[in-house]
C-alpha positions as CSV (number, residue, x, y, z in Angstrom):
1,X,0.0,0.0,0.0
2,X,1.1,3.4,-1.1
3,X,1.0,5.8,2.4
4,X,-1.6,8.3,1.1
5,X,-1.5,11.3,3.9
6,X,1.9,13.1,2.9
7,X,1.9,15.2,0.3
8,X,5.7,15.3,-0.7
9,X,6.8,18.0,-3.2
10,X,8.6,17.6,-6.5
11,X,12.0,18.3,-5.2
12,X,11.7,16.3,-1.9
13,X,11.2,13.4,-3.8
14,X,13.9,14.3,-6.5
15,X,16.5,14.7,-3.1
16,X,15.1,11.1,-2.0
17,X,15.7,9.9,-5.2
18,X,19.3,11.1,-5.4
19,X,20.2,9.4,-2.3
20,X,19.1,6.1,-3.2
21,X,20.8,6.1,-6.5
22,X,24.3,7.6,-4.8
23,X,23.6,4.3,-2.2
24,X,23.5,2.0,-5.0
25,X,25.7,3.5,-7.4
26,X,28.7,4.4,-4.8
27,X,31.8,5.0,-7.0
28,X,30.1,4.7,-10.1
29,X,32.0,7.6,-11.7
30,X,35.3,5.9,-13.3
31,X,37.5,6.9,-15.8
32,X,35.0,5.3,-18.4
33,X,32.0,5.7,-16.7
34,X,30.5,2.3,-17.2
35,X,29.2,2.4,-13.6
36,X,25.6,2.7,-14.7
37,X,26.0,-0.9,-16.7
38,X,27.8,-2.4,-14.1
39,X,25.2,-1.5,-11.5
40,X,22.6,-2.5,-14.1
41,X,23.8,-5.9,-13.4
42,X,24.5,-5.7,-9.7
43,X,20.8,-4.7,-8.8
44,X,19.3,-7.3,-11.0
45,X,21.6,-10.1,-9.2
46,X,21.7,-8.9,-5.7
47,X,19.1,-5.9,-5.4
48,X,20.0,-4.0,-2.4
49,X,23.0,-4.4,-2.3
50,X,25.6,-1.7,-2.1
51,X,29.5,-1.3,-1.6
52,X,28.5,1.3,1.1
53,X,27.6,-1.9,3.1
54,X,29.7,-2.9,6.3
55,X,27.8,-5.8,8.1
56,X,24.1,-7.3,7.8
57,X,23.1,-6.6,11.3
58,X,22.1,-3.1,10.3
59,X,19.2,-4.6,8.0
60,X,18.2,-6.4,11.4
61,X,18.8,-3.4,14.1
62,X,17.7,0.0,12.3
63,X,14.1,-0.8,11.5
64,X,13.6,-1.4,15.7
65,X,15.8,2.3,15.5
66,X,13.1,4.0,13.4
67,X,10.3,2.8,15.3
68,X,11.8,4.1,18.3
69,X,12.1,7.5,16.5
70,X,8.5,7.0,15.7
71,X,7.4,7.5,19.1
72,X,8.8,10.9,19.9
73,X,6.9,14.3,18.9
74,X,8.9,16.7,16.7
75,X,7.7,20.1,15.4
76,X,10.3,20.0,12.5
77,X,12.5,17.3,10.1
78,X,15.9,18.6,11.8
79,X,14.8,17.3,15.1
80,X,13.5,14.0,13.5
81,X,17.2,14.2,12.2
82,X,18.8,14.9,15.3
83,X,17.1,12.0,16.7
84,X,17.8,9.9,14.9
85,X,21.3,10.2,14.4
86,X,21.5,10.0,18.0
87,X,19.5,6.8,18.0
88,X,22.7,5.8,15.5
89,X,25.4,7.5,17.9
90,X,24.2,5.4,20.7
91,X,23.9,1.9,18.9
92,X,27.7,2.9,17.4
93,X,28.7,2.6,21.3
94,X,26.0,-0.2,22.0
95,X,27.9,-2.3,18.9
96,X,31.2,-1.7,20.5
97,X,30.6,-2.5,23.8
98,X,29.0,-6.0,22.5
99,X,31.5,-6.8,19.8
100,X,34.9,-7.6,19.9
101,X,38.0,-5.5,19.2
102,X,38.6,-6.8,15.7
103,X,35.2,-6.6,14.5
104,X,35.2,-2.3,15.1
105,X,35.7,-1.9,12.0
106,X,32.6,-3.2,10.3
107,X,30.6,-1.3,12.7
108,X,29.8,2.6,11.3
109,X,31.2,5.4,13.4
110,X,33.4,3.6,15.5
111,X,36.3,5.6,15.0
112,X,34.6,9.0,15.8
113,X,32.2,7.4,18.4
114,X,34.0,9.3,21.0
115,X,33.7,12.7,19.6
116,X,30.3,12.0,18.1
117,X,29.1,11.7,21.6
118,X,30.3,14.8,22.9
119,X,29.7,16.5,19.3
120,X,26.9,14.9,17.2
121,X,28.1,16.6,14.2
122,X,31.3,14.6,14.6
123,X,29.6,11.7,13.5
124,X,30.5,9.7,10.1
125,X,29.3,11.4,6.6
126,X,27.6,8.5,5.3
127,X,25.6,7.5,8.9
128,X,23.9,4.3,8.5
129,X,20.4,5.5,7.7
130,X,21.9,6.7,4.6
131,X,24.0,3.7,3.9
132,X,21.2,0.9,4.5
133,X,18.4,2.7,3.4
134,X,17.9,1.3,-0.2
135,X,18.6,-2.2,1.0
136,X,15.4,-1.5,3.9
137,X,13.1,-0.8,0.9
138,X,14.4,-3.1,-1.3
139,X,13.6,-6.1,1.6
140,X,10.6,-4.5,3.2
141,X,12.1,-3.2,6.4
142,X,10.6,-0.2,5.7
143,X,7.2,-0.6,3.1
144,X,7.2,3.1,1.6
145,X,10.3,5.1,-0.6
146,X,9.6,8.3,0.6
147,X,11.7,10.5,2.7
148,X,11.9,8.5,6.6
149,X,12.7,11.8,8.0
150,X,9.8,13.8,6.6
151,X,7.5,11.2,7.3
152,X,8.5,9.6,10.6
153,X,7.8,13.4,11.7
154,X,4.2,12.9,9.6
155,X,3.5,9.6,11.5
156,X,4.4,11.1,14.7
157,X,2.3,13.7,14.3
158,X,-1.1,11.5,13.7
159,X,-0.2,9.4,16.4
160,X,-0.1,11.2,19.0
161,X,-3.3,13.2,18.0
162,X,-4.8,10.1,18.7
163,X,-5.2,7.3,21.4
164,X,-3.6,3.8,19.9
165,X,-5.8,0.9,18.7
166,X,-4.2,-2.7,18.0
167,X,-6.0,-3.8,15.1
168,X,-6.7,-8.2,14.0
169,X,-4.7,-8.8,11.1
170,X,-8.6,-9.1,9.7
171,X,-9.1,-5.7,10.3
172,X,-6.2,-4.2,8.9
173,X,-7.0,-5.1,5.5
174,X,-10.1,-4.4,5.7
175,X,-9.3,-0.9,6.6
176,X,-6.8,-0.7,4.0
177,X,-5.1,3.0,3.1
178,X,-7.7,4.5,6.2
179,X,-5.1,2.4,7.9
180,X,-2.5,4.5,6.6
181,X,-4.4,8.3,7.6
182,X,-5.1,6.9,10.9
183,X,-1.6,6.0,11.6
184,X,-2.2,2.3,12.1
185,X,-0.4,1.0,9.0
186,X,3.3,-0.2,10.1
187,X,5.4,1.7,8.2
188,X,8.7,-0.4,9.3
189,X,8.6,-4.0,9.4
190,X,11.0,-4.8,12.6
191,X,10.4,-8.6,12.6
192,X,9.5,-8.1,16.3
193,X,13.2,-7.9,17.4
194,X,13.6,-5.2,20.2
195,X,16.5,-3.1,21.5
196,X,16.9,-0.6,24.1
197,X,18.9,2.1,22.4
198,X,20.3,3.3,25.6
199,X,23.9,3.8,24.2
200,X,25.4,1.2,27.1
201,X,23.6,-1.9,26.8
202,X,25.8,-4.4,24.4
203,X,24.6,-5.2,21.0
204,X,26.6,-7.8,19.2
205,X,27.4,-7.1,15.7
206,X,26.9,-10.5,14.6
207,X,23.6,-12.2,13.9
208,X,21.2,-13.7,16.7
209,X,19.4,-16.5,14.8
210,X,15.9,-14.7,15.0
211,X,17.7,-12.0,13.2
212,X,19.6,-14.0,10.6
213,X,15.6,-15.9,10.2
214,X,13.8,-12.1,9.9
215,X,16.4,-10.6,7.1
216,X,16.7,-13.9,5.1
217,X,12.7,-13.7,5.3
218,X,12.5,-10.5,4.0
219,X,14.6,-11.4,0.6
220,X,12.9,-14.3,0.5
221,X,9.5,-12.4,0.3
222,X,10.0,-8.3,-1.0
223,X,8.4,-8.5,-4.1
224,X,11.7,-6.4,-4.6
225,X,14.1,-9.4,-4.5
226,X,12.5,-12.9,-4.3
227,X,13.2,-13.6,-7.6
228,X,16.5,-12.7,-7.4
229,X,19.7,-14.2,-8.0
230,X,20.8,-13.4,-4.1
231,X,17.3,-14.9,-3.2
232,X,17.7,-18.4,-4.9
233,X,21.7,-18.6,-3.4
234,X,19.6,-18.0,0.0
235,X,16.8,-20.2,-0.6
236,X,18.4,-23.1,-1.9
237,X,21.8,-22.9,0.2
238,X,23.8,-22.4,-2.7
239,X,27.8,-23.7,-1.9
240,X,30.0,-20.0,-1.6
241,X,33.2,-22.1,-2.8
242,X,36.8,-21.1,-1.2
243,X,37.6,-18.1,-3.0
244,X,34.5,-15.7,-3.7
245,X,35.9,-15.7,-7.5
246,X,32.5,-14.4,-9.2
247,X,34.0,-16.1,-12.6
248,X,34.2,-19.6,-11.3
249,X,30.1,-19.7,-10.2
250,X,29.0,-20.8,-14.0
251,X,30.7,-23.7,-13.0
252,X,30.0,-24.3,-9.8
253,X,26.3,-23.6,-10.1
254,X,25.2,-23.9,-13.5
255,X,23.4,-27.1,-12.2
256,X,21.3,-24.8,-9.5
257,X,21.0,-21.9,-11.3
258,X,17.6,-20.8,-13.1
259,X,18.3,-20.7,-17.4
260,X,17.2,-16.8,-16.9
261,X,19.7,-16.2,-13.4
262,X,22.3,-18.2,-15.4
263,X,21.7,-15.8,-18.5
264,X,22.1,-12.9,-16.6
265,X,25.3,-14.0,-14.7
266,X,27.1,-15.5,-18.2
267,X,26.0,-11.9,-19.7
268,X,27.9,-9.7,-17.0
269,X,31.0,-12.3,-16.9
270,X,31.5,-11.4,-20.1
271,X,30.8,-7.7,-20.0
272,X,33.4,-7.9,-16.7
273,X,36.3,-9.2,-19.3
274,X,35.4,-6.4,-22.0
275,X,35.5,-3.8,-19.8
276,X,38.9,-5.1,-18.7
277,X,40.6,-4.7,-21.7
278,X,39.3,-1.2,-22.2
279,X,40.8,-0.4,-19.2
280,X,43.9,-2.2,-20.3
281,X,44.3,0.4,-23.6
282,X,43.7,3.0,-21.2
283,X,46.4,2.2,-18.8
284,X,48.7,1.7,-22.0
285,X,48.0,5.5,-23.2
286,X,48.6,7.1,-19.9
287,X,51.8,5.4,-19.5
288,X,52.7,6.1,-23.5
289,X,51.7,9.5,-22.2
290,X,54.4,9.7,-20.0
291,X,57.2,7.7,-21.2
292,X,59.7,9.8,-20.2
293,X,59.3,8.5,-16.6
294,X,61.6,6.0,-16.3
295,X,60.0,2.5,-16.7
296,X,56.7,3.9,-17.9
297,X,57.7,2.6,-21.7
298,X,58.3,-0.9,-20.1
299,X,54.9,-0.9,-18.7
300,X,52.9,0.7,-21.8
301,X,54.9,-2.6,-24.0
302,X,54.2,-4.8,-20.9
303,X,50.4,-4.0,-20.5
304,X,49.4,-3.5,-24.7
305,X,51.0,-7.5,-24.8
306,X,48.9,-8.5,-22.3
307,X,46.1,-7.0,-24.1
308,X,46.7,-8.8,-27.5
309,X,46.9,-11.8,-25.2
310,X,43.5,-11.4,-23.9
311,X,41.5,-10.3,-26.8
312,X,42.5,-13.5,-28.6
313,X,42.0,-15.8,-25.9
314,X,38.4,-14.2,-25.3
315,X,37.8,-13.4,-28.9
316,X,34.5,-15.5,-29.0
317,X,33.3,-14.1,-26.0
318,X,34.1,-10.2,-26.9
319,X,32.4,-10.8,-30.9
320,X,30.5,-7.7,-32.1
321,X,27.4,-10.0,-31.5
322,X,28.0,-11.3,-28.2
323,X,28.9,-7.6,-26.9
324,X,25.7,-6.7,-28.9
325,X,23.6,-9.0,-26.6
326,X,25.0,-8.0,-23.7
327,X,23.8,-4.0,-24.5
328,X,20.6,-5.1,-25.8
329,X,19.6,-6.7,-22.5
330,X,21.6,-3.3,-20.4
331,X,19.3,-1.2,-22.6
332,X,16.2,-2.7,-21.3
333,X,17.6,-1.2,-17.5
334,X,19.3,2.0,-17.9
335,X,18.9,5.2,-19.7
336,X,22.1,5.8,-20.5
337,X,22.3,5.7,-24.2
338,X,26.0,7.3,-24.1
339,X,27.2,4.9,-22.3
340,X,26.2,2.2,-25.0
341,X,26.9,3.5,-27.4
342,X,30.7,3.7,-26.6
343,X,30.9,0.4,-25.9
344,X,29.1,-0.6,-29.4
345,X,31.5,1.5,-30.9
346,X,34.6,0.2,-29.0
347,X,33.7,-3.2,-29.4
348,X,33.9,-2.8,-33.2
349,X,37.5,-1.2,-33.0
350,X,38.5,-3.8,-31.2
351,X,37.1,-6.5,-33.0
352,X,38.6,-5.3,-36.3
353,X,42.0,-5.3,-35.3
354,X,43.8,-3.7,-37.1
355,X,46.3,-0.9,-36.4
356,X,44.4,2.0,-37.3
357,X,41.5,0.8,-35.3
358,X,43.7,0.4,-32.3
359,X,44.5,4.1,-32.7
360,X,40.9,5.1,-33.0
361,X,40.2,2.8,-30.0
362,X,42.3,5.0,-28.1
363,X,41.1,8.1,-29.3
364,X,37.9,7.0,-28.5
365,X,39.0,6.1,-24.4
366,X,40.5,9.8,-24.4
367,X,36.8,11.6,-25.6
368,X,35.4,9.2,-23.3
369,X,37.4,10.3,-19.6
370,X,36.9,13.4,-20.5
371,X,33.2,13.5,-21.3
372,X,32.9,11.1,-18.0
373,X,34.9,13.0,-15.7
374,X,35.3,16.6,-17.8
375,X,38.7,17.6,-19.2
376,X,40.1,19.0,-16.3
377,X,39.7,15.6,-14.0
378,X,40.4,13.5,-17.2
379,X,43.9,11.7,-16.5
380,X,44.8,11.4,-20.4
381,X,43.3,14.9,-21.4
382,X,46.4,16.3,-18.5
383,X,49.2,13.6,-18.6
384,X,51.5,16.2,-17.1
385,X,49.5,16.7,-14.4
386,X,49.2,13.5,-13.5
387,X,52.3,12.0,-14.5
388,X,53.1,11.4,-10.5
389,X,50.2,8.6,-10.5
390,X,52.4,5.2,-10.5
391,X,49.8,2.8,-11.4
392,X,46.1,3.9,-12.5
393,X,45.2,-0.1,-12.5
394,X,42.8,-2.2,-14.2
395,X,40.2,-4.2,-12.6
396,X,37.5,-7.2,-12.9
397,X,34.0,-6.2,-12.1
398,X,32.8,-8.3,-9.2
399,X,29.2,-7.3,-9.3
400,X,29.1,-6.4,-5.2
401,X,29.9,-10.1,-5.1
402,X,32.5,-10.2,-2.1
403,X,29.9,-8.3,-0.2
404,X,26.7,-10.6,-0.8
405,X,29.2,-13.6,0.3
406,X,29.9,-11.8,3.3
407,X,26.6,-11.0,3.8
408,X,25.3,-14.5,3.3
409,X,28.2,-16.1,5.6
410,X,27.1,-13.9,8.2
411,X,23.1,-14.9,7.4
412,X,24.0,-18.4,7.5
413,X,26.4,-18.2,10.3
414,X,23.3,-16.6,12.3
415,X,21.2,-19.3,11.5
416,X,23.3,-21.7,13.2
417,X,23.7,-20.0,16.5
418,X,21.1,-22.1,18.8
């Protein structure tokens, strides 16, 4: 049910919007700016999901927090802000004290906490309402998109106009969106876990097994994620393997997987190893660029061989028509036509293979950075002022992978606990 008695205007929900999408496309602004497809593919694999993530007891703990926040009376967003970031400042400390030393690290704020509690402003950036807050939509922690703090302050508002009234499951959908004016309708779904956010009674940071059962529920059932890749690996207990290599799961689970989840994942393998040798002919013209550091020729020779290298051994895979499949299916998810079209266009440069096209290719990289990143940020559009850079890298894309086997180990882990 949509929550029908806050009128949000155009640009409230345009702010919402813009922190969702900077949740789930975190570092998506490269030096190619293929983010967008690579996220494409992350969200349809693991929906909610986000390299912002630190530990899965946050989808467990903060719908309790918001509830709490719920309760209080506020005559403005900044003090349903204020409270609760310090709801967040105390489970910080609450997290500590119940966790040990080595796991501080995975729990948000922990090295400010002690300034954050004198001096609330000296709490992280990126607090964890922001972090987890598309992956609590996404999973039904909390059932609306619109902005928590702007309607947490709504919801207080009609509650405590009015005295409570526990409504039959019956009732409540019979009731249906009057549910929602009258302030009845539970806008966070805390699996009725509990907390006293006191800032000193210890929290563990890992899983209790009722709330290792409540998140693996919600994948399991958000209409947001049930039919997801992440949901089946949950569902059907899915073997992680030894080494979280997100190339080696075709083979491990092509007998599991679904024809369309095994479509999907064989698609963004494959766009994973394109992207790579892109990245490969844009390492070599940077350090072309600046030869005249010494040992910078070696690597341009060093890194344009291994490229050859690659490109034949994946030549099948990288085909105008495979690559061609690959951005038909993107183009069905994002609105980023730019972004296609360069990699249409590069695919064919590199398919043809010839010297010329190599040279175009490159030409083609160069444009690229500096329509991504504009020509004063763009690395090959200033080699001088860069030229102190000693290795600019090229990477695999993972998909968030790492994270959703961290994420399921700690699930699983949860489960077990008696």
């Amino acid at each position: 049910m949509k929550l029908g008695f806050v009128n949000f205007s155009t640009e409230e929900q345009g702010k919402l919007r813009q922190v969702i999408q900077s949740i789930q496309e975190h570092q998506a602004i490269d030096e190619l700016g293929l983010g967008r497809i690579r996220d494409a593919f992350s969200n349809k694999m693991f929906p909610g999901m986000s390299t912002l993530h630190n530990r899965a007891k946050y989808y467990a703990v903060l719908p309790s927090l918001f509830l709490e926040a719920e309760r209080g009376s506020y005559k403005n967003v900044s003090e349903v802000r204020a409270k609760i970031l310090d709801l967040e400042i105390k489970l910080t400390r609450q997290l500590l004290l119940g966790s040990s030393s080595e796991l501080a690290n995975g729990i948000t704020g922990s090295t400010v906490i002690d300034k954050a509690e004198r001096d609330n402003d000296k709490y992280v950036k990126y607090d964890p309402t922001y972090i987890y807050y598309g992956a609590l939509t996404t999973y039904g922690m909390i059932r609306s998109d619109v902005n928590i703090y702007s309607l947490i302050m709504e919801r207080s508002k009609i509650k405590n106009a009015q005295p409570p009234k526990y409504l039959t499951k019956e009732e409540d959908e019979e009731m249906g969106d009057a549910n929602q004016l009258s302030g009845n309708f539970q806008l966070f779904d805390a699996g009725g876990l509990s907390y006293s956010f006191d800032g000193v009674t210890p929290i563990s940071i890992d899983l209790t097994r009722d709330e290792a059962n409540f998140i693996k529920s919600k994948i399991l059932s958000s209409p947001k994620s049930k039919d997801s890749f992440l949901a089946s690996i949950l569902r059907d207990s899915y073997p992680l393997g030894e080494n979280n290599d997100f190339f080696s799961l075709g083979e491990l689970w092509r007998d599991r997987m679904s024809d369309e989840h095994y479509a999907v994942y064989a698609l963004s393998a494959r766009f994973s190893k394109f992207q790579y040798l892109l990245r490969l002919i844009y390492n070599y013209i940077f350090y072309s660029q600046t030869a005249f550091i010494q040992g910078r020729k070696d690597e341009a020779d060093k890194v344009l061989r291994k490229y050859e290298e690659l490109k034949e051994l994946w030549k099948h895979e990288i085909s105008n028509e495979r690559i061609s499949e690959i951005l038909h299916y993107v183009g069905g998810l994002i609105t980023d036509r730019n972004s296609l079209s360069f990699c249409e266009t590069a695919c064919r440069l590199i398919n043809n293979g010839d010297s010329e096209s190599l040279k175009e290719l490159q030409r083609l990289i160069i444009s690229r950075e500096k329509q991504t990143k504009g020509s004063t940020r763009s690395k090959l559009a200033n080699p001088l002022k860069y030229k102190d850079i000693e290795h600019v890298g090229a990477y695999f894309f993972d998909y968030r992978w790492k994270l959703v086997c961290s994420v399921i180990n700690e699930i699983n882990k949860g489960l077990a606990n008696g």
